[in-house]
C-alpha positions as CSV (number, residue, x, y, z in Angstrom):
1,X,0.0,0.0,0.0
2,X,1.3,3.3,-1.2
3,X,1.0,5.8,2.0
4,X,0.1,9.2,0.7
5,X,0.6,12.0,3.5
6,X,-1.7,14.4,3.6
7,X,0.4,16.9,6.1
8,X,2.8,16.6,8.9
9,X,2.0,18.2,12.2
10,X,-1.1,19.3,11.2
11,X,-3.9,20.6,13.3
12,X,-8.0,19.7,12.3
13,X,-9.9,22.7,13.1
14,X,-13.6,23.6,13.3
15,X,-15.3,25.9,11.0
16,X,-19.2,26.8,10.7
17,X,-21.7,24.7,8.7
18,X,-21.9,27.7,6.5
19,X,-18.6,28.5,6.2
20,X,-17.8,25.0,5.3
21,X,-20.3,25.2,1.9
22,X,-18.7,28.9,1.0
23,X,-15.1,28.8,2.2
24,X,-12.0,28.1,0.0
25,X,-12.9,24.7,-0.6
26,X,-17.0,24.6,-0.7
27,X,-19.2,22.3,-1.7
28,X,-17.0,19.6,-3.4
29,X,-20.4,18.4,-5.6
30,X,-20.4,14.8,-3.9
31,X,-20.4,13.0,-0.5
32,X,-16.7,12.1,0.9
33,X,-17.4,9.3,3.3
34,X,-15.3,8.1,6.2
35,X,-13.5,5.2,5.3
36,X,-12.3,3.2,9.0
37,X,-11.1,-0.1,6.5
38,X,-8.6,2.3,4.8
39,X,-7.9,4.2,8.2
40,X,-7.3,0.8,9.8
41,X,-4.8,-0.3,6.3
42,X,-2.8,3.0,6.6
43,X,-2.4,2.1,10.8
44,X,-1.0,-1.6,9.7
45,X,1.3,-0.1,7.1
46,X,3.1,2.2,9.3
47,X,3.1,-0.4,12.3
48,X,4.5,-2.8,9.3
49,X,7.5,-0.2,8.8
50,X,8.4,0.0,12.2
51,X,6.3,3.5,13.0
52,X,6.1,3.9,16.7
53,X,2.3,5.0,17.0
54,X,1.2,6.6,20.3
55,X,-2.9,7.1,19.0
56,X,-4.6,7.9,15.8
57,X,-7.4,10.1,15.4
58,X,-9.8,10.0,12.7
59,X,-12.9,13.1,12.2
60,X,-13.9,15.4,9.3
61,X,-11.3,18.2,8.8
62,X,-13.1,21.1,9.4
63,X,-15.4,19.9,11.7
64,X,-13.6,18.5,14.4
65,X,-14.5,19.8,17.0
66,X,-17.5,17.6,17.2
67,X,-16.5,14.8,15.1
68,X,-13.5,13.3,15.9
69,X,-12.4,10.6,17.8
70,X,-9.2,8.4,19.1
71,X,-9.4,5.1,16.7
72,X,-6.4,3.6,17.8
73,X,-4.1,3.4,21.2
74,X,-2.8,0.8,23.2
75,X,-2.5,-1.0,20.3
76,X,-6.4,-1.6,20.2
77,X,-8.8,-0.6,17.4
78,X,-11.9,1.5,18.4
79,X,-14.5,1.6,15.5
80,X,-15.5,5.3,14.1
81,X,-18.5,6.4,15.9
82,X,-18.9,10.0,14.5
83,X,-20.7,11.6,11.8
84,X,-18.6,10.1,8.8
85,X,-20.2,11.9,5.3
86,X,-20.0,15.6,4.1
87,X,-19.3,17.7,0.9
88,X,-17.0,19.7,2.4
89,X,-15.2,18.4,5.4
90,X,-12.9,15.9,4.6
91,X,-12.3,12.5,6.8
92,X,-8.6,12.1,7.6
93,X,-6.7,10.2,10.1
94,X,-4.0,12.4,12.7
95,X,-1.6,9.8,13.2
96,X,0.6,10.5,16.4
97,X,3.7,9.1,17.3
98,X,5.8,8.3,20.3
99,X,8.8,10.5,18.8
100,X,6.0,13.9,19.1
101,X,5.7,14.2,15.9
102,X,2.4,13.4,13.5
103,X,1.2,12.7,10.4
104,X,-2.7,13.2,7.8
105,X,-3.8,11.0,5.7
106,X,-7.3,11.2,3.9
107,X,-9.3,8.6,4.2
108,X,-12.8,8.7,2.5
109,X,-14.3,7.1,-0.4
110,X,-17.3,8.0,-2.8
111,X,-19.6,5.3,-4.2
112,X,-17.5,2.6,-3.4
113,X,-14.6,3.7,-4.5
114,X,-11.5,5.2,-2.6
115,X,-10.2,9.0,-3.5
116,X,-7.0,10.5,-2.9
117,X,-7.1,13.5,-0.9
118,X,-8.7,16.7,-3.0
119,X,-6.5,20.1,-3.3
């Protein structure tokens, strides 16, 4: 599996429902829909190449306030419990590490099918 990192040290926010239909990115014209199988592949590929994970949190990047949550730590799995579909916040992982440091990945898919992360 080809890891594709979305951002390093990055920090989800929260922004309006509003603001998330008229800011930069808008209304993307389809549903991006949290996908926990690919969060859960991306996890096993970095434990696979010796990543030292501390917790991973998966949400919707721009709303994250309110939906978010820790999927992995203590090397146990919590299944995604949050409100997993919008057009304009996109789901992404936050994958912390022991060393401090963390990495993004997106992690949705539309009609069955996985994207890579929109610009």
């Amino acid at each position: 599996m080809e890891l594709i990192i979305k951002d390093h040290n990055y920090v989800p926010g929260s922004i309006s429902f509003a603001s998330g239909f008229l800011g930069p990115q808008g209304d993307v014209g389809f549903f991006m829909e949290a996908d926990f199988n690919k969060a859960k592949e991306i996890i096993k590929a970095l434990i696979k190449n010796d990543r030292e994970i501390n917790r991973v949190e998966m949400g919707l990047d721009g709303d994250w306030g309110i939906n978010s949550m820790v999927i992995y730590e203590d090397q146990k799995y919590y299944e995604y419990d949050c409100y997993g579909t919008s057009m304009w916040a996109e789901p992404i992982i936050v994958v912390y590490f022991d060393s401090g440091f963390s990495e993004s990945y997106a992690v949705w898919k539309t009609k069955g099918k996985t994207q890579k992360a929109i610009s």
